[in-house]
C-alpha positions as CSV (number, residue, x, y, z in Angstrom):
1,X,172.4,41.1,140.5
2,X,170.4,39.8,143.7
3,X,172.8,42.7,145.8
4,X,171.0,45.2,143.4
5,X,168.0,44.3,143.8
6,X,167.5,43.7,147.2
7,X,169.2,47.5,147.3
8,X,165.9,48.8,145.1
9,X,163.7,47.1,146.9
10,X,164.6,48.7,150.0
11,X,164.8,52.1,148.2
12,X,161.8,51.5,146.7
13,X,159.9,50.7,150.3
14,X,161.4,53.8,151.3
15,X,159.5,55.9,148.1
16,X,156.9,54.9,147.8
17,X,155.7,57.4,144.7
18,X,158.5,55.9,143.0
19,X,157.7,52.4,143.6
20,X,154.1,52.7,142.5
21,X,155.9,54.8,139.1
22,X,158.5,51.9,139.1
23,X,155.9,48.9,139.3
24,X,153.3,50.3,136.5
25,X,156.7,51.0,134.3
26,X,157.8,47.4,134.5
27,X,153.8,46.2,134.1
28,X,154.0,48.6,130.8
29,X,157.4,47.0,129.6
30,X,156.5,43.4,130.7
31,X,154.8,42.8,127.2
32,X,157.6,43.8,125.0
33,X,159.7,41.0,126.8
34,X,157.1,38.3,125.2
35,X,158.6,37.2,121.4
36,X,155.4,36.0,120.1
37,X,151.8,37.8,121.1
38,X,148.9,36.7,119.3
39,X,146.0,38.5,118.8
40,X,143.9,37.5,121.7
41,X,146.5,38.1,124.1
42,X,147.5,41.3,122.5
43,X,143.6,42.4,123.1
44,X,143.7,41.1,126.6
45,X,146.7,43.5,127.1
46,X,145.2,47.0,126.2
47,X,142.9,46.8,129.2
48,X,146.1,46.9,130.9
49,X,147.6,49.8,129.8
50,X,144.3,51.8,129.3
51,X,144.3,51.3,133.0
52,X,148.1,52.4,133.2
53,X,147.3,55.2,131.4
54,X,144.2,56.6,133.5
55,X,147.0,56.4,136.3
56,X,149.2,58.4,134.7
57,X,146.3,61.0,133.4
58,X,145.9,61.7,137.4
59,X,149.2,61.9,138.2
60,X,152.2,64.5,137.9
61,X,153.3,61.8,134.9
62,X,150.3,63.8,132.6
63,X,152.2,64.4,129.8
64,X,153.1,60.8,129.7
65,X,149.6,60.1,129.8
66,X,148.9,62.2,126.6
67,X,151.8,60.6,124.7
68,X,150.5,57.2,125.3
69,X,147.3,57.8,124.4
70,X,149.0,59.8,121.1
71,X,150.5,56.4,120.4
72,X,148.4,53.7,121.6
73,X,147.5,52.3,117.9
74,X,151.0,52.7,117.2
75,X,151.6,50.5,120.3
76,X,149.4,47.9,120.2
77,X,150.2,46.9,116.9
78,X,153.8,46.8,118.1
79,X,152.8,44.4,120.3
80,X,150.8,42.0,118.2
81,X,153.2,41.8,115.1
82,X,156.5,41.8,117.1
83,X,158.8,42.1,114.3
84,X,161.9,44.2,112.9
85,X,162.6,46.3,110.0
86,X,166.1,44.7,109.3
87,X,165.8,43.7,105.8
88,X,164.4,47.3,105.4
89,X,167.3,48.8,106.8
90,X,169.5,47.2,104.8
91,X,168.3,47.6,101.7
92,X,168.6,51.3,103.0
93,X,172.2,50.9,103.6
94,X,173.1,49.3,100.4
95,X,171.4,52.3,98.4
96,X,173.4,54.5,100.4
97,X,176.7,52.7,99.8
98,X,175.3,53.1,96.4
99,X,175.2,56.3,96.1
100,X,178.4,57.3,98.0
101,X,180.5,55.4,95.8
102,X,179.1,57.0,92.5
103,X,179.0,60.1,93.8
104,X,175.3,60.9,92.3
105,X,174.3,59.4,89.0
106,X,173.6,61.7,86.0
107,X,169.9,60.8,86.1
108,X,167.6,58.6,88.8
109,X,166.5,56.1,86.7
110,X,170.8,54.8,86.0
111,X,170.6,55.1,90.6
112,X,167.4,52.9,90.2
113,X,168.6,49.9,88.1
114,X,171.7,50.0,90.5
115,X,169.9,49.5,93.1
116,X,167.4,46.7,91.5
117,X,170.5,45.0,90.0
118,X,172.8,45.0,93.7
119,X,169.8,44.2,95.8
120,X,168.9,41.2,93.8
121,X,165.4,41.5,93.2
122,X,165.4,39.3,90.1
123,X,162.7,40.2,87.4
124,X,161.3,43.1,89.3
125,X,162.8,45.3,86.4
126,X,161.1,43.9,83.6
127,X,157.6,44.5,85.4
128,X,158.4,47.9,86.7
């Protein structure tokens, strides 16, 4: 609400470690906010956070730093292909529900047309 954030802002003029910390950790989220990225906006963006992360590097937030760094690939690609893994998931969930009710099939290949039968992957049997 505007009450809450005129009360940061004045806690934050007050810190001001914490708004400099608080700033570069909205700059860092700002991009995951966007839906869509393409790929020359995405490539303008790692600039950004290389510099974030030099920041960090000489700062008590070190460790941070390191972990960034760790994940930046990771990251980026986050950022250009802004997608889910939904229909992953549920597929997931459906084997499970799978299993639970038979309570373990004699053999994996009975669990395996199960699941190719339930998840409806028509003709995917006959090629595999």
């Amino acid at each position: 609400s505007e009450e809450q954030r005129k009360r940061l802002a004045v806690y934050l003029k007050a810190n001001p470690v914490l708004e400099a910390l608080y700033t570069a950790k909205q700059d860092m989220a700002l991009p995951l906010t966007q839906k869509s990225l393409n790929a020359k906006k995405a490539s303008q963006l790692i600039p950004d956070l290389l510099r974030l992360i030099d920041q960090f590097a000489a700062s008590p937030l070190k460790s941070l730093a390191d972990t960034l760094t760790s994940w930046l690939e990771p990251v980026a690609r986050m950022w250009r292909f802004s997608r889910n893994n939904g229909i992953t998931e549920g597929f997931h969930t459906k084997m499970e529900m799978i299993s639970r009710r038979a309570f373990g099939f004699r053999n994996f290949h009975n669990y395996r047309l199960r699941v190719l039968a339930l998840c409806g992957w028509n003709g995917v049997i006959n090629r595999v």
